[in-house]
N, CA, C and O atoms as a GROMACS GRO file, in nm:
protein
  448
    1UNK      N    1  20.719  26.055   0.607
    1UNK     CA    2  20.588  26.117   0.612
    1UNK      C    3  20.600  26.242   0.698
    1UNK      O    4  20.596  26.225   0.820
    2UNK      N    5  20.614  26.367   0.650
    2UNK     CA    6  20.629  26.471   0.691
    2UNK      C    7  20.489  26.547   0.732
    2UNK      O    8  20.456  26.650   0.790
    3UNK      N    9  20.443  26.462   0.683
    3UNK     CA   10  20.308  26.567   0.666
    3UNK      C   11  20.220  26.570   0.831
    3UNK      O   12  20.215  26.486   0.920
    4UNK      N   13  20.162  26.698   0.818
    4UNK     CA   14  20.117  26.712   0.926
    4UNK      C   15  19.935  26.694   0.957
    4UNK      O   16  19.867  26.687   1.059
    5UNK      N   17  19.913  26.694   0.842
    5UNK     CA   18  19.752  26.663   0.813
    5UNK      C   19  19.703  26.540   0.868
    5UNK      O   20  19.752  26.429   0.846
    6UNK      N   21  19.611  26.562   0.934
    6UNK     CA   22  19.572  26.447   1.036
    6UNK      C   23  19.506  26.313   0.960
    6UNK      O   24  19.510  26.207   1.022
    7UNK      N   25  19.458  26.316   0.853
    7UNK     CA   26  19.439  26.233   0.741
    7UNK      C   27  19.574  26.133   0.686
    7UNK      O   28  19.613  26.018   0.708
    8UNK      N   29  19.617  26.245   0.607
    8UNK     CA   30  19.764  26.145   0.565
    8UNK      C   31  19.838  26.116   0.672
    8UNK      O   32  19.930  26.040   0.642
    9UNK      N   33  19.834  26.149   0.799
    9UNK     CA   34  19.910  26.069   0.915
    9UNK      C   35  19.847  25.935   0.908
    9UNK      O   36  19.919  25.839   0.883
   10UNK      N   37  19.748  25.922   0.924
   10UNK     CA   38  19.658  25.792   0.935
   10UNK      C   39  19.668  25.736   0.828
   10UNK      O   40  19.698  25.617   0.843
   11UNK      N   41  19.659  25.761   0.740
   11UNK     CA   42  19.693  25.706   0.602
   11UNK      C   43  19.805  25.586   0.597
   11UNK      O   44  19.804  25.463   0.589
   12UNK      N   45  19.902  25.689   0.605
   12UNK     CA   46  20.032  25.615   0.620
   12UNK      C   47  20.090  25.555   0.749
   12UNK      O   48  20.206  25.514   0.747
   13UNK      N   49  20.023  25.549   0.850
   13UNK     CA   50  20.026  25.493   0.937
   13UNK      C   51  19.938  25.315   0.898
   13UNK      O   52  19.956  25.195   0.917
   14UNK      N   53  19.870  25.380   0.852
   14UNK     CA   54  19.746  25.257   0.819
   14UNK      C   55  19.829  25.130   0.668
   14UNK      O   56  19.818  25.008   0.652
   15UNK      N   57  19.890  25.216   0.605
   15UNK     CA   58  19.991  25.142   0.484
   15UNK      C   59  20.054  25.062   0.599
   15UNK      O   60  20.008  24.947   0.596
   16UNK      N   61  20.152  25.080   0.711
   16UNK     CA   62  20.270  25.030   0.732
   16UNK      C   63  20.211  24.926   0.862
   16UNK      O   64  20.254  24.811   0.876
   17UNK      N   65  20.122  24.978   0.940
   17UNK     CA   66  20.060  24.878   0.991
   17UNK      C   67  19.937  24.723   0.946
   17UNK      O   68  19.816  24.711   0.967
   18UNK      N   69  20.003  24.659   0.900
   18UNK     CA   70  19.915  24.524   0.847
   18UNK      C   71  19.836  24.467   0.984
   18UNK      O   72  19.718  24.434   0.982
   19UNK      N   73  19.907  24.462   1.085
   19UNK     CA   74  19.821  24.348   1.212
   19UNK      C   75  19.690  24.384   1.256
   19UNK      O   76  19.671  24.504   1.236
   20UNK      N   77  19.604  24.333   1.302
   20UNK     CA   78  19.497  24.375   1.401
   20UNK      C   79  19.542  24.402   1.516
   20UNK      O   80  19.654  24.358   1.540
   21UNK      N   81  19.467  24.485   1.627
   21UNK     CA   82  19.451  24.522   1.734
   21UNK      C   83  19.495  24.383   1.787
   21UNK      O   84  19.610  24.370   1.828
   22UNK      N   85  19.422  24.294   1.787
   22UNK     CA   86  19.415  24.201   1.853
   22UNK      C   87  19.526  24.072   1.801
   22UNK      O   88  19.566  23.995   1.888
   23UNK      N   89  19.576  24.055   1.642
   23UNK     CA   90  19.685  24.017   1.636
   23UNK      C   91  19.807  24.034   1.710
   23UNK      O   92  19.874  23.958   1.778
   24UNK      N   93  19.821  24.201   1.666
   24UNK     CA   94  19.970  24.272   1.771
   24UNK      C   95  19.956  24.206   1.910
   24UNK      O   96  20.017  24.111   1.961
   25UNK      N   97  19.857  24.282   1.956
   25UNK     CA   98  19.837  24.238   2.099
   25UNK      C   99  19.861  24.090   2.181
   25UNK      O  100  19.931  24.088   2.282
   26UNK      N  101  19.804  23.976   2.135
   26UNK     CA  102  19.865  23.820   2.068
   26UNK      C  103  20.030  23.818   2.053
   26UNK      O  104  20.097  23.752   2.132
   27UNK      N  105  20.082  23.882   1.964
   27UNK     CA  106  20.223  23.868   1.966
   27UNK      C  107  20.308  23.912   2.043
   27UNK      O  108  20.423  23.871   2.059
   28UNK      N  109  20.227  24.037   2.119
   28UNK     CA  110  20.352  24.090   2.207
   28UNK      C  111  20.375  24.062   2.363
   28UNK      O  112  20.441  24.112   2.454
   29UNK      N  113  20.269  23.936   2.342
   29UNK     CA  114  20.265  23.848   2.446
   29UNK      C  115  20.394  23.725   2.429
   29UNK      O  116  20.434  23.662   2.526
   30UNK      N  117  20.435  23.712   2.324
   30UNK     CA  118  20.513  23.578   2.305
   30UNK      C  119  20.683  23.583   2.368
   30UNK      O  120  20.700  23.694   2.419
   31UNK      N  121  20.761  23.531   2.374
   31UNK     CA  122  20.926  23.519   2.381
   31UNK      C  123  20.931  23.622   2.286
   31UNK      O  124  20.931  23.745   2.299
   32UNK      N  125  20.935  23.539   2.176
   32UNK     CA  126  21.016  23.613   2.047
   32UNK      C  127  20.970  23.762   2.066
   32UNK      O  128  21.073  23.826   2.087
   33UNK      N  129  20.893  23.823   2.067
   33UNK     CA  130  20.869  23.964   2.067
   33UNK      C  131  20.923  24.053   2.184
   33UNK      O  132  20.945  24.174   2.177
   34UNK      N  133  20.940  23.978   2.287
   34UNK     CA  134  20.991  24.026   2.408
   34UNK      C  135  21.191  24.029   2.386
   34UNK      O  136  21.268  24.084   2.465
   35UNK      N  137  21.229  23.960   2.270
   35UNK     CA  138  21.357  23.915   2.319
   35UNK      C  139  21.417  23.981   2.200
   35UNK      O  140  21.522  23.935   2.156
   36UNK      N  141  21.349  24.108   2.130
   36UNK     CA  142  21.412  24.190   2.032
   36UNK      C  143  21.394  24.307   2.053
   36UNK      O  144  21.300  24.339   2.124
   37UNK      N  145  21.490  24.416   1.991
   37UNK     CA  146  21.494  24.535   2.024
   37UNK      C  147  21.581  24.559   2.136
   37UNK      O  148  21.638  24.475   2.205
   38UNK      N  149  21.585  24.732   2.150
   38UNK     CA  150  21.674  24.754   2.220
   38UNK      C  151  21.609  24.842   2.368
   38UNK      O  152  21.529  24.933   2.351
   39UNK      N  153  21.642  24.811   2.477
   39UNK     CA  154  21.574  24.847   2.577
   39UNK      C  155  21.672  25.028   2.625
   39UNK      O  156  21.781  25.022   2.684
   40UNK      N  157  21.624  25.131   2.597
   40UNK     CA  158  21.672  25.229   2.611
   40UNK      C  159  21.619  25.293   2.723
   40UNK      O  160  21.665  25.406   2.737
   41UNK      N  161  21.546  25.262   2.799
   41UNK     CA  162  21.503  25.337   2.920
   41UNK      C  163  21.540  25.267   3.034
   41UNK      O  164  21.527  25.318   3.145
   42UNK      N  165  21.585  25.159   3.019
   42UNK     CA  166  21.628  25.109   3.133
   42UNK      C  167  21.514  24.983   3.228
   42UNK      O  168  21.528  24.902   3.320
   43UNK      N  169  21.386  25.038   3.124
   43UNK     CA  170  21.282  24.981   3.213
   43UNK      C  171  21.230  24.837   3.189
   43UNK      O  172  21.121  24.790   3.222
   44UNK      N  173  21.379  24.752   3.097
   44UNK     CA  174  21.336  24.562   3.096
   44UNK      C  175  21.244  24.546   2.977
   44UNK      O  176  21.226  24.428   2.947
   45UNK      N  177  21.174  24.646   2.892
   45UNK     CA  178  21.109  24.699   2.784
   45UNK      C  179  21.156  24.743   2.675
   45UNK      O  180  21.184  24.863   2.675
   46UNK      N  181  21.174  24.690   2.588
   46UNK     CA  182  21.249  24.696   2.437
   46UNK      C  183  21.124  24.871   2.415
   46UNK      O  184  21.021  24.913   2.466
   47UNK      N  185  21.237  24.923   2.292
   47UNK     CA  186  21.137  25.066   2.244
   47UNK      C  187  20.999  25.013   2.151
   47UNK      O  188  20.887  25.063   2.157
   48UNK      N  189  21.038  24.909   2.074
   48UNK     CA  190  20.964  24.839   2.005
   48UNK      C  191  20.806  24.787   2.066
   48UNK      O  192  20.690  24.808   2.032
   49UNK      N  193  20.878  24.701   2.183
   49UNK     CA  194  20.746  24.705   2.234
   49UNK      C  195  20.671  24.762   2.308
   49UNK      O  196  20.555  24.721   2.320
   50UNK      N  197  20.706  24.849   2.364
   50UNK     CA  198  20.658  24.944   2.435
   50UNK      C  199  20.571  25.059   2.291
   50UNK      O  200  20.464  25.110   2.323
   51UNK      N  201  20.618  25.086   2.166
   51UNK     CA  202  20.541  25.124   2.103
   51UNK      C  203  20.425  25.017   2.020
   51UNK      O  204  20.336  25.076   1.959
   52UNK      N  205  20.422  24.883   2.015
   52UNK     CA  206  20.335  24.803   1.975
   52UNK      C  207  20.233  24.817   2.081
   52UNK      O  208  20.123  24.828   2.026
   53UNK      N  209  20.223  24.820   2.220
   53UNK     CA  210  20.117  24.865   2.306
   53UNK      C  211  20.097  24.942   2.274
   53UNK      O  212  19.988  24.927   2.219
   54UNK      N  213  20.132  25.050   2.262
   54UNK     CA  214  20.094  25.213   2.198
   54UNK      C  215  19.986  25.182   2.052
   54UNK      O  216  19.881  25.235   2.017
   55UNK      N  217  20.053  25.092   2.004
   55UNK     CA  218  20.018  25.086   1.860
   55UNK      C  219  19.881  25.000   1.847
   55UNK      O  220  19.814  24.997   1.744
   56UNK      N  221  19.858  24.949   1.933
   56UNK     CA  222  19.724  24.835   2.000
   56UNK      C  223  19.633  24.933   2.046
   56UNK      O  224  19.536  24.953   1.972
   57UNK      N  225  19.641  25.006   2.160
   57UNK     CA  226  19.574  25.112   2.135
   57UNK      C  227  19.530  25.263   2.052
   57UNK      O  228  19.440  25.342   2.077
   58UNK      N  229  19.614  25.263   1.965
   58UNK     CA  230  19.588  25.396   1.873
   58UNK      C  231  19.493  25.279   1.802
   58UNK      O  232  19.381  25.323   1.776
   59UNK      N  233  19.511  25.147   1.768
   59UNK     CA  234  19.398  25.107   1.691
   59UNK      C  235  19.260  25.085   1.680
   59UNK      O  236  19.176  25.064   1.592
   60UNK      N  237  19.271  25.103   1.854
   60UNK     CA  238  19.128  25.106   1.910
   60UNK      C  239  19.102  25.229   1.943
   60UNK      O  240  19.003  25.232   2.017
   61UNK      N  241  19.140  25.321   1.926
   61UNK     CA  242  19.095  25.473   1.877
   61UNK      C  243  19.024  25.499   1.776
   61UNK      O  244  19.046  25.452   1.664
   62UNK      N  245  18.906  25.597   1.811
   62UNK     CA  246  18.849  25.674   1.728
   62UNK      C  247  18.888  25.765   1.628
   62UNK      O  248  18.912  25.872   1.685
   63UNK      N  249  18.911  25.776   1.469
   63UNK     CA  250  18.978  25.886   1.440
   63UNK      C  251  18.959  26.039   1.509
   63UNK      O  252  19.037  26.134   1.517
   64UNK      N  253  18.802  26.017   1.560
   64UNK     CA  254  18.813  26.174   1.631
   64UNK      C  255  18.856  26.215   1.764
   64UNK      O  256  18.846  26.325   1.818
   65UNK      N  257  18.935  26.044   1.829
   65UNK     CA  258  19.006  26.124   1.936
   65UNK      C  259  19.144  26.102   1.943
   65UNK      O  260  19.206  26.087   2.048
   66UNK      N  261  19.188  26.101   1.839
   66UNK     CA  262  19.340  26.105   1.843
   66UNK      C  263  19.392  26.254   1.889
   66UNK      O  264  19.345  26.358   1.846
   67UNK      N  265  19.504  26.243   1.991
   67UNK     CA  266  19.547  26.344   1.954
   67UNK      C  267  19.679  26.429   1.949
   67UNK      O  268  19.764  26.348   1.910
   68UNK      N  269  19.721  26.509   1.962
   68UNK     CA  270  19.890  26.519   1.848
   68UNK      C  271  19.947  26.470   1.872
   68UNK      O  272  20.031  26.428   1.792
   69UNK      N  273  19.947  26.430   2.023
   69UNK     CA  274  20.078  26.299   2.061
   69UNK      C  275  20.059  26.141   2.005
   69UNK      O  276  20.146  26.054   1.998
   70UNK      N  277  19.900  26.131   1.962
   70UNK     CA  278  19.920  25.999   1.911
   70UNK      C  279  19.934  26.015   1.750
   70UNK      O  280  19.992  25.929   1.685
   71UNK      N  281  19.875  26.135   1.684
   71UNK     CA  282  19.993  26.148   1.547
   71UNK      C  283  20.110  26.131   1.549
   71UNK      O  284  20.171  26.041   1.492
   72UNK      N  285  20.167  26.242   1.633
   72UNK     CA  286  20.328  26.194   1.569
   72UNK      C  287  20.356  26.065   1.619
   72UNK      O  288  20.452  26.020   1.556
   73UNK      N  289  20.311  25.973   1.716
   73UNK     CA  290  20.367  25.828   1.727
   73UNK      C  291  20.319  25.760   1.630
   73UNK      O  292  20.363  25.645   1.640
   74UNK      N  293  20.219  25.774   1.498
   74UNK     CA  294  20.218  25.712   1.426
   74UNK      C  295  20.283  25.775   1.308
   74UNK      O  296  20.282  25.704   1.207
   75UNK      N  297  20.350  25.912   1.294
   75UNK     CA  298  20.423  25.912   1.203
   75UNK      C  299  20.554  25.856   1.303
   75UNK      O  300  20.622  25.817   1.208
   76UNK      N  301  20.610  25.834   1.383
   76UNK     CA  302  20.704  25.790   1.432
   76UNK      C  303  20.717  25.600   1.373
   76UNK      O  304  20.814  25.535   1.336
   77UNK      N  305  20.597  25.571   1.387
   77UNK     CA  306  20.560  25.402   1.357
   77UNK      C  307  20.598  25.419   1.195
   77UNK      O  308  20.682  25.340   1.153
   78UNK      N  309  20.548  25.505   1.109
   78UNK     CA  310  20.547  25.489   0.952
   78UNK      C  311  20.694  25.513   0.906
   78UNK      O  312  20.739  25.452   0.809
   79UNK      N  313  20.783  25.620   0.991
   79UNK     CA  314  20.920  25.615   0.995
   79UNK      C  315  20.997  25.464   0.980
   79UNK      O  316  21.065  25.422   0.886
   80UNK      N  317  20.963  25.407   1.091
   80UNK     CA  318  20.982  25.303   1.156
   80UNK      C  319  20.996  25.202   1.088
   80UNK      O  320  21.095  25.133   1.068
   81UNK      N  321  20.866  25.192   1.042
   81UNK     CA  322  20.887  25.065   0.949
   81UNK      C  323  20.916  25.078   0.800
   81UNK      O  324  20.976  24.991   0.738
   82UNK      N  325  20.876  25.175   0.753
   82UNK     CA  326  20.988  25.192   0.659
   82UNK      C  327  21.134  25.208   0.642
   82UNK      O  328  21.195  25.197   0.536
   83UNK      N  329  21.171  25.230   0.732
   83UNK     CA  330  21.343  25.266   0.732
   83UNK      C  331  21.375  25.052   0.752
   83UNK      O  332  21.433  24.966   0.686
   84UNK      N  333  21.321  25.054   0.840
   84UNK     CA  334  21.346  24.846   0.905
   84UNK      C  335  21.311  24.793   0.735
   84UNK      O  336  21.407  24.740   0.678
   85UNK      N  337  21.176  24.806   0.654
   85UNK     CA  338  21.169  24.735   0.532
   85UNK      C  339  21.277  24.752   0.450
   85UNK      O  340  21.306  24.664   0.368
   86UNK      N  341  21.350  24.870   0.463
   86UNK     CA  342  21.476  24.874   0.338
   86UNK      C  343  21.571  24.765   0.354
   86UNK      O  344  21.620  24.709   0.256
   87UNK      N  345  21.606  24.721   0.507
   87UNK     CA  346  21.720  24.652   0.528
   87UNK      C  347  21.661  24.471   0.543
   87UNK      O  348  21.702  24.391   0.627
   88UNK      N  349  21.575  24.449   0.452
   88UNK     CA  350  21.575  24.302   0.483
   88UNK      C  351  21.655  24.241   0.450
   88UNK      O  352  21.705  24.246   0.337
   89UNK      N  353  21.698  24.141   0.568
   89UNK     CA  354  21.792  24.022   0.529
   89UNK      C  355  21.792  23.947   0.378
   89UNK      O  356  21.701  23.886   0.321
   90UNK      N  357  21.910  23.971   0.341
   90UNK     CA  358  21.880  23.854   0.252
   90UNK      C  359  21.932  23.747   0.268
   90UNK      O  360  21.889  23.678   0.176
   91UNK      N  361  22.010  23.681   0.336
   91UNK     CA  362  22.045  23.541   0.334
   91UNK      C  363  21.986  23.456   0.491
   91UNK      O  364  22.036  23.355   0.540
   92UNK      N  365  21.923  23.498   0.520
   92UNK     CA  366  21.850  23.474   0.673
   92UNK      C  367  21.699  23.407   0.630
   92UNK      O  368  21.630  23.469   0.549
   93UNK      N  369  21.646  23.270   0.692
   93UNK     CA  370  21.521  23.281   0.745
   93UNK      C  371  21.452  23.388   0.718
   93UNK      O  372  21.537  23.475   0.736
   94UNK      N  373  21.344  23.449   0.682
   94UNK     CA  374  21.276  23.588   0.746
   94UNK      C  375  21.157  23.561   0.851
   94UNK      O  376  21.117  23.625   0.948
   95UNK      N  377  21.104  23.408   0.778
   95UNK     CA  378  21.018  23.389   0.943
   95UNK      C  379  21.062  23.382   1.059
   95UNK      O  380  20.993  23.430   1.149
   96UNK      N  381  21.194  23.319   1.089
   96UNK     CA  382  21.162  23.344   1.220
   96UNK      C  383  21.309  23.425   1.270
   96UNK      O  384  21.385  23.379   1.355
   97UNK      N  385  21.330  23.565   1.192
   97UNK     CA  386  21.447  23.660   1.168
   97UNK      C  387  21.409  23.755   1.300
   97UNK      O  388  21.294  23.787   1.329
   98UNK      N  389  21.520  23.792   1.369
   98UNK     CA  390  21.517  23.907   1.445
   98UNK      C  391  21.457  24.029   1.388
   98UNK      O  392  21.432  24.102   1.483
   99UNK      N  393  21.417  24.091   1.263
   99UNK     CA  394  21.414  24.162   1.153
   99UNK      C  395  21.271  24.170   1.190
   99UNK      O  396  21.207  24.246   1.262
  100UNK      N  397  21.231  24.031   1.093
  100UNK     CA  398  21.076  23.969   1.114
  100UNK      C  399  21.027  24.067   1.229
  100UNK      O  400  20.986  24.182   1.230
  101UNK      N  401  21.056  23.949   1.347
  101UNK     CA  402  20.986  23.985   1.502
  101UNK      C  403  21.020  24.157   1.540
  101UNK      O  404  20.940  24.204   1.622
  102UNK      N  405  21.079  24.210   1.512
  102UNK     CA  406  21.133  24.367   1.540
  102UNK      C  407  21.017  24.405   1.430
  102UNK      O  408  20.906  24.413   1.482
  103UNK      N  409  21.018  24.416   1.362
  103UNK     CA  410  20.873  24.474   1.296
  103UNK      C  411  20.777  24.424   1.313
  103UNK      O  412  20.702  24.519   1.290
  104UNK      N  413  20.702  24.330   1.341
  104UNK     CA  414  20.563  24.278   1.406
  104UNK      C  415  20.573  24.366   1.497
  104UNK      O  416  20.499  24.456   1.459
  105UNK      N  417  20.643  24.410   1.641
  105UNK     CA  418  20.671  24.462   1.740
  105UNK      C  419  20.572  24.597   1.679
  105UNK      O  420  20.459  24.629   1.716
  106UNK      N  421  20.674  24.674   1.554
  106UNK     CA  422  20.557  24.805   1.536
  106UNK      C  423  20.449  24.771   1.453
  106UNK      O  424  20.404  24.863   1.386
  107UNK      N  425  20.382  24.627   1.437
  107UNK     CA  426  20.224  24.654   1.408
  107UNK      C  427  20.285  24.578   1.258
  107UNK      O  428  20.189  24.529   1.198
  108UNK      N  429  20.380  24.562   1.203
  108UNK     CA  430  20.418  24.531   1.063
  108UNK      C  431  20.424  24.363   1.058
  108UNK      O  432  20.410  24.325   1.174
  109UNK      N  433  20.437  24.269   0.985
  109UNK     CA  434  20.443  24.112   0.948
  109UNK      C  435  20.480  24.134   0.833
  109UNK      O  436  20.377  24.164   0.773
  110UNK      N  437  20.596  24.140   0.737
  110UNK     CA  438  20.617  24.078   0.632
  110UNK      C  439  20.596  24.003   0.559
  110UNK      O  440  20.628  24.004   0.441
  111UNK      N  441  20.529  23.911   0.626
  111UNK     CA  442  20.509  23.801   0.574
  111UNK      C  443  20.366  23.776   0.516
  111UNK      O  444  20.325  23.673   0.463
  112UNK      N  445  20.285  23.918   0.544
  112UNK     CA  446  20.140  23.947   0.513
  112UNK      C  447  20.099  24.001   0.353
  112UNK      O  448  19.982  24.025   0.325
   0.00000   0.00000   0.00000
């Protein structure tokens, strides 16, 4: 999603995110969500979840106060989970798959 139009950002942000505010938020409370991904800052915080908080609140945003920094984190999220949907496991569980829980993390459930 290249696009820069503040519409089709949301758009396709809105395709790749299935959870509620309050679902995500619920999950990224659990083990499993805490114990995937890769922690690149050093700060004990997977990137994943540190953008599912992000992603909990852009949902409780107004479309009229987003603003460019929370576009591109949701074209960053629509990246995201599209690139993760190409590679599903196929001989794995998917409920309860590292895969799975790494995409709930950005707002996504497969299983929805």
């Amino acid at each position: 999603m290249a696009s820069e139009d503040p519409d089709t950002v949301r758009e396709g942000f809105g395709e790749v995110v299935n959870m509620t505010a309050g679902e995500l938020e619920k999950w990224l409370g659990t083990d499993e969500s805490q114990s995937v991904g890769q922690d690149s800052d050093g700060s004990g915080e997977s990137t994943g979840h540190a953008s599912g908080r992000r992603i909990v609140d852009l949902l409780r945003t107004k479309k009229g106060d987003l603003t460019s920094d929370d576009l591109a984190h949701m074209r960053k999220v629509h990246g995201y989970v599209r690139r993760h949907l190409a590679q599903r496991p196929q001989k794995e569980e998917v409920e309860t798959s590292r895969w799975r829980h790494s995409l709930m993390n950005w707002g996504h459930d497969p299983l929805k």
